[in-house]
N, C-alpha and C positions, 0 to 999 in steps of 0.2 A: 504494500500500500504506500503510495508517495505521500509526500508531508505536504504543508501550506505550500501556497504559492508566492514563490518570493515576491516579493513589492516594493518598488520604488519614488518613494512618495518625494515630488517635485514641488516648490516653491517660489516663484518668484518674487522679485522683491525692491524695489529700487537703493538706487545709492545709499546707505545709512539708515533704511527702513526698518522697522519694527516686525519684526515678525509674529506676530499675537497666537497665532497657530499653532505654535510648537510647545502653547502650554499645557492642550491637551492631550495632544498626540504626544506627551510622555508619561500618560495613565492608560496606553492602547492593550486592548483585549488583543495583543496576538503574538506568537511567539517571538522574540526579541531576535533571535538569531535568523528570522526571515524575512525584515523590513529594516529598512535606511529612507534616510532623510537626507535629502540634497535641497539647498537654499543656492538658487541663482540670481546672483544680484546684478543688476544693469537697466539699460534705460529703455528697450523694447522685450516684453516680456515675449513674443515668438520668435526671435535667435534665446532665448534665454532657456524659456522650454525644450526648444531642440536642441540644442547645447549638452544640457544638462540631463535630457534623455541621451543622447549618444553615449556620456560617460557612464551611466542608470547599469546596476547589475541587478536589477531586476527582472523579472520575464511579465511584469504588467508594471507600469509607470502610473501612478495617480498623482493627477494636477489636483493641488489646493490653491489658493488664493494667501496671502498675508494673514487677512483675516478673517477666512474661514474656521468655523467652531463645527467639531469634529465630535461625533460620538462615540465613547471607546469600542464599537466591534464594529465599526464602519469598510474595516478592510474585512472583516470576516462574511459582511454581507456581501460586498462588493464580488470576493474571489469566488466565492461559493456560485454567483454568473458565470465564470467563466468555466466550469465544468461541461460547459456545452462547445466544442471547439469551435465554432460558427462562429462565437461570441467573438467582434472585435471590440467593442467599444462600451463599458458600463457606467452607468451615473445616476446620481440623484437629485432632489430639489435643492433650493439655497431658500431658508425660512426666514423671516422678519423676528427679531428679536424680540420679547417681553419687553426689555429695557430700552430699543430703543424709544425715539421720542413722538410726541403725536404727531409731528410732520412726516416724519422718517415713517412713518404707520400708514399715511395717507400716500405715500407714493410706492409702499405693499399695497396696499389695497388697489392700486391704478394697475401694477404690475399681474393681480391675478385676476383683477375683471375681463373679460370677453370683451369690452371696450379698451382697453388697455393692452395686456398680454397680449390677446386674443389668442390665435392658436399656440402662444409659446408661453400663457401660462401655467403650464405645470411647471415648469423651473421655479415656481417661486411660490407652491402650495403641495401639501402630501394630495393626493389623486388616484381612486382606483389601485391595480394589483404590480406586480411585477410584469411589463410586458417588453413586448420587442416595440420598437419605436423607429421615428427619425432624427435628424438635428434637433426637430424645432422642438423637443423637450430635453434636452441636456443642456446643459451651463458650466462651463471650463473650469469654473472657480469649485466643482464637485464632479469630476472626471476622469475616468482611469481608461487604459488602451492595455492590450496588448500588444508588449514592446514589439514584437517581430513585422507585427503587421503595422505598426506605426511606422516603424523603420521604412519598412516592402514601400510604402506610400508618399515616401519623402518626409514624413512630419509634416507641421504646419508650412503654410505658404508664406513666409517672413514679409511678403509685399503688402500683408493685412494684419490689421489690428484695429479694432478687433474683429470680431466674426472668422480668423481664421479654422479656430475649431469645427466651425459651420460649414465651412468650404471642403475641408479637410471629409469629413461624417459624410457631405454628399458623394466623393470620392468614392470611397468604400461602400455608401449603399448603393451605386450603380454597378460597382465589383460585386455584388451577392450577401457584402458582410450582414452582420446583427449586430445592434444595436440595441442595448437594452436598460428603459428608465425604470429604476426602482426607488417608490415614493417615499420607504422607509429608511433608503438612503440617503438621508437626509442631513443636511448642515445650518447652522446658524450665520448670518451674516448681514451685516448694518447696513443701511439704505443709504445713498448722500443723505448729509449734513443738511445741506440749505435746497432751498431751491432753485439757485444759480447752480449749484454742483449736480443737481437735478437735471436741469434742463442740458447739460455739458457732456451728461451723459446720454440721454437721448440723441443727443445731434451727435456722436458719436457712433450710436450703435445704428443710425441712421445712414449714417457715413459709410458705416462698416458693410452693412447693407447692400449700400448704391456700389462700393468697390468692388466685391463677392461678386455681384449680380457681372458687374465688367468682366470680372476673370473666367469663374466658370460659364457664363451663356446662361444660367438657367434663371428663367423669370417666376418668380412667384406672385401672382397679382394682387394677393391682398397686402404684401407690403408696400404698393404704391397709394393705397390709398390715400392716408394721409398727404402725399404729396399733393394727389390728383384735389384734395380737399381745402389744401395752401393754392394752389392755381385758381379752383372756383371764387372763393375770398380776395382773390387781386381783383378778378372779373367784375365781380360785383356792384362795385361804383360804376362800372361801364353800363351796365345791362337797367334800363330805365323802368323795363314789368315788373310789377310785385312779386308775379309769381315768382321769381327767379330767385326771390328768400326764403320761399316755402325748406327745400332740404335745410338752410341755414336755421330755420325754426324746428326742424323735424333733429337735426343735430344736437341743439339745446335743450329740447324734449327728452330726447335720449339721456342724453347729459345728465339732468337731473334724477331721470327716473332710474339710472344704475346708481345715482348717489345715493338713492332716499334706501336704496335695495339693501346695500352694502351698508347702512345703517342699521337697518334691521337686523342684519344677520349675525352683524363681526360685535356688536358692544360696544364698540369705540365709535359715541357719538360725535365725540371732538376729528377724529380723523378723517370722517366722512364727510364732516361740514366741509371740507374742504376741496371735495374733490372736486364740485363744478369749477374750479380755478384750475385744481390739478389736471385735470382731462385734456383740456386746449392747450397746455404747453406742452403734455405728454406728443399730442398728433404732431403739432407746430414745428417743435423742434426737433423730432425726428421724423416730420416729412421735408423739412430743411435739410436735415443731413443727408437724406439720401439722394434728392435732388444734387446736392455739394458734390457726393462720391460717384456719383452720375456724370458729372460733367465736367468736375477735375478729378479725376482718382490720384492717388499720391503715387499708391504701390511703387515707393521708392525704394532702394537698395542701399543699406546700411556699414558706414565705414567709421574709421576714426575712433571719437570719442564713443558715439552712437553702440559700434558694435564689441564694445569692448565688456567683457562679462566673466563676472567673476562666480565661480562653482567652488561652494563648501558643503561638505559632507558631515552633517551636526550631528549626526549616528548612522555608523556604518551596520551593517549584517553583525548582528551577536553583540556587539562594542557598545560601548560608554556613550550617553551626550558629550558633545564636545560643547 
């Protein structure tokens, strides 16, 4: 009978960053002499990732986040997927915190509404059983591969950030692989701060979006919509019928009526007040980003200071924290 399967649990982390993560994941349910921890630190986390996977003597790599809050048998859920060899790719949600604050609650809440997430949110609520899946319910920041076949596929595409994982997942599910969300695999992790760091993100993952969409070909139409929803709003002042406010009415209708919903159900009266504000930056700013990554993509290539990246091993196979 073989033993666990070894694991290589990845970290990124910027210059002089905190790594809040590595306080749990030194109470982990799993045998000590079969997981390491590698912290890559630099200034784009996809050379960082693949970086630090090449060095990985792991035979599955799991990406956490800085600060990602980890549950002690979260590797014991996670490996127990891959007893099926199909399996290339396993993960679970990324939860809102208790303690975060009632802003930080209100932009969870935007994340797992059907107005918000829409198809992508299970990444940010437990959902239904273990099943097989696509991209659009895994989140990097709670993501583990199978090293070999990570390897087979290049790793990420370093020309994106974010959404490389996303490009990456479509990869493999056009190859045959499995992909598989399990909702009890589950992490804690803080929402932005404010709502400028809010909205920064959105116009990012917007971004990431519009660039994806450039490299691989493949359109998914319900991500344009908010774009297509920022275009109608410029029109607006142009088109002189009334009728032409009716969807602009029928949007703020909506609007409210998932606030009031999400009121009812989550407790947190205060976070929900909020959402008819939260809703329209959520669409705004990432249908601005994607429209951005649409029509300047960066997908630059990384030299210098940029690409320089540092890999430390805070616990090797069997060994001590360092």
């Amino acid at each position: 009978m073989s033993g666990p399967e070894k694991v290589s649990v990845i970290i990124p982390v910027k210059p002089g960053g905190e790594v809040r993560a590595l306080a749990l994941l030194r109470d982990l349910d799993y045998p000590a002499d079969s997981w390491e921890v590698i912290v890559a630190e630099g200034r784009f986390p996809s050379l960082q990732r693949n970086l630090a996977s090449a060095s990985a003597s792991g035979n599955i790599i799991y990406f956490l986040d800085d600060d990602s809050q980890v549950g002690n048998d979260f590797l014991r859920r996670a490996t127990a997927c891959y007893a099926d060899p199909d399996v290339a790719a396993v993960g679970g949600p990324s939860l809102t915190p208790d303690t975060d604050t009632t802003l930080q609650h209100s932009f969870g809440m935007a994340f797992v509404s059907p107005l918000g997430g829409g198809g992508m949110r299970n990444r940010y609520r437990k959902s239904g059983r273990v099943r097989s899946t696509g991209d659009q319910e895994l989140i990097l920041c709670n993501l583990s591969f199978r090293r070999d076949i990570f390897q087979e596929f290049g790793g990420f595409d370093e020309r994106l950030y974010p959404n490389e994982e996303n490009e990456l997942m479509e990869r493999m599910v056009k190859c045959g692989k499995k992909l598989i969300h399990d909702p009890e695999l589950a992490i804690l992790r803080s929402h932005r701060p404010t709502l400028t760091a809010f909205c920064r993100q959105l116009f990012s993952y917007g971004r990431g979006r519009g660039e994806q969409t450039i490299l691989s070909g493949i359109i998914k139409p319900i991500t344009f919509i908010p774009s297509l929803f920022i275009l109608y709003l410029l029109c607006l002042p142009f088109l002189q019928n009334p009728v032409y406010y009716l969807p602009l009415l029928c949007y703020l209708f909506i609007v409210i009526s998932v606030s009031l919903y999400h009121m009812a159900i989550s407790g947190r009266i205060k976070s929900a007040l909020l959402l008819p504000v939260i809703f329209p930056f959520f669409h705004v700013c990432y249908g601005i980003g994607l429209l951005r990554g649409l029509v300047r993509p960066r997908h630059k290539t990384w030299s210098g200071n940029d690409s320089a990246v540092s890999l430390k091993k805070v616990k090797e196979f069997g060994g001590d924290w360092q």
